[in-house]
Legacy VTK file of the C-alpha trace (Angstrom):
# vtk DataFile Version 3.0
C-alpha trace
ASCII
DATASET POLYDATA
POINTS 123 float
115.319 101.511 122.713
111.871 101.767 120.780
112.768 100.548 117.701
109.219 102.259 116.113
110.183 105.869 117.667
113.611 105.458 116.152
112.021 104.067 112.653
109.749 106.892 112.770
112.351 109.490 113.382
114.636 107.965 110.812
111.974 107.649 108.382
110.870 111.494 108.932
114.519 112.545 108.648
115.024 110.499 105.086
111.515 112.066 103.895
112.803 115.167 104.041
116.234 114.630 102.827
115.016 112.280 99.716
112.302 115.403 99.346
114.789 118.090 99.040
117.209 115.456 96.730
114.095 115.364 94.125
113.619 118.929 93.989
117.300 120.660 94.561
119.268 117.516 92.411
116.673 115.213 90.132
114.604 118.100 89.027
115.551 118.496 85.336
117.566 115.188 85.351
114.664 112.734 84.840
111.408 113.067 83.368
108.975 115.163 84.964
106.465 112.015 85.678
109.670 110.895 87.770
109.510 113.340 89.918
105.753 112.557 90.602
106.525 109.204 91.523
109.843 110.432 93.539
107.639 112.971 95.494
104.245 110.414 95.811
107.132 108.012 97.697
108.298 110.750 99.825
104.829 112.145 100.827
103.909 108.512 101.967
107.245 108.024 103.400
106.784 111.029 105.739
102.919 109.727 106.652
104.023 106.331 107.601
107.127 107.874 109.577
104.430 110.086 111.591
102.551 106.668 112.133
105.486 104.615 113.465
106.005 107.613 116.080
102.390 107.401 116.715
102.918 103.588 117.050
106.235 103.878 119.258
104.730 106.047 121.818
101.304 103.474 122.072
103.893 100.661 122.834
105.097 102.690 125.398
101.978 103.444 127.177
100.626 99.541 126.168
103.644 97.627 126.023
103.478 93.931 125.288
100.794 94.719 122.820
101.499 92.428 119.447
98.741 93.983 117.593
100.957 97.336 117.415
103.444 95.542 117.024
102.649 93.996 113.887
101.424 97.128 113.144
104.680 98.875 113.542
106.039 96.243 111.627
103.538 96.355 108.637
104.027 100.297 108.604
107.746 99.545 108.280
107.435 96.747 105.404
105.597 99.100 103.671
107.601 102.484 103.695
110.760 100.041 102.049
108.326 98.336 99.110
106.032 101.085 98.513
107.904 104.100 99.001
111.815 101.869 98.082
110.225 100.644 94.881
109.110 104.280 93.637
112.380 105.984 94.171
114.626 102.831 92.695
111.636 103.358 89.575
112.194 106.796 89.563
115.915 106.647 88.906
116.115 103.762 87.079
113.304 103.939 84.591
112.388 100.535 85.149
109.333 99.593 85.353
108.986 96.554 86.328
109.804 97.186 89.632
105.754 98.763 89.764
104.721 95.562 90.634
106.797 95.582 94.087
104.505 98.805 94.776
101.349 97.079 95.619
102.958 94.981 98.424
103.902 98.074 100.319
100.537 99.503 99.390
98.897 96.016 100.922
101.616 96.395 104.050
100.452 99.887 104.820
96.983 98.222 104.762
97.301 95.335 107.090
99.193 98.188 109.785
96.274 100.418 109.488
93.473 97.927 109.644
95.520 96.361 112.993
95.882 100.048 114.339
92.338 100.236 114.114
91.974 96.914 115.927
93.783 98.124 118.919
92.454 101.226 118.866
88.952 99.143 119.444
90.392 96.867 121.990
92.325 99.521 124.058
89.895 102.639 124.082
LINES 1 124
123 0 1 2 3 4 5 6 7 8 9 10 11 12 13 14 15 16 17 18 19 20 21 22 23 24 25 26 27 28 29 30 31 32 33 34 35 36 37 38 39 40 41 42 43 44 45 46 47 48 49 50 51 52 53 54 55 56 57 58 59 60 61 62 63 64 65 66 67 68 69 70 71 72 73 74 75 76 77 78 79 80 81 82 83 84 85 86 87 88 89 90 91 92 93 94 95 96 97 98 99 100 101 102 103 104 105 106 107 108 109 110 111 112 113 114 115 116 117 118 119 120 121 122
């Protein structure tokens, strides 16, 4: 199994549940800046997912790469912090949990940055 294909697809498939949750159930339930935050974690949910499917099929074709890899990985860490830390703030009000944000943001970062290392070693 390619754990990054299957990430990816899981990932797209909770995007688009968690999207339609925000707009069918928690519009109207929490405030309206909320459901900003609820929707920016979705919308970066659903890029990442694309990028770990993007990821899964370059292992494929370059297996035994640990660049992607990592990458995979990094894409991953970050769709739980960044995108897990807005929807737990969104229902919960709390914001303290903000500060776990950045370390998905930084996450998504590092996966990019060694996607665009491979893509420089590779092609």
């Amino acid at each position: 199994m390619n754990v990054f294909l299957f990430f990816g697809a899981l990932n797209g498939f909770l995007s688009v549940a968690l999207g339609a949750f925000g707009a069918h159930v928690l519009e109207g339930r929490i405030d309206p800046k909320y459901i900003d935050t609820w929707q920016t974690g979705v919308t970066y949910q659903m890029l990442h997912a694309g990028a770990l499917l993007a990821i899964g099929l370059l292992i494929d074709k370059f297996p035994g790469n640990g660049l992607l890899t990592w990458s995979g990985w990094m894409m991953f860490i970050g769709i739980i912090l960044f995108s897990g830390s807005l929807f737990v703030l969104s229902l919960t009000g709390i914001s303290k949990l903000g500060a776990i944000t950045p370390f998905g943001g930084v996450s998504f970062l590092i996966g990019w940055f060694l996607l665009m290392i491979v893509s420089v070693k590779l092609f």
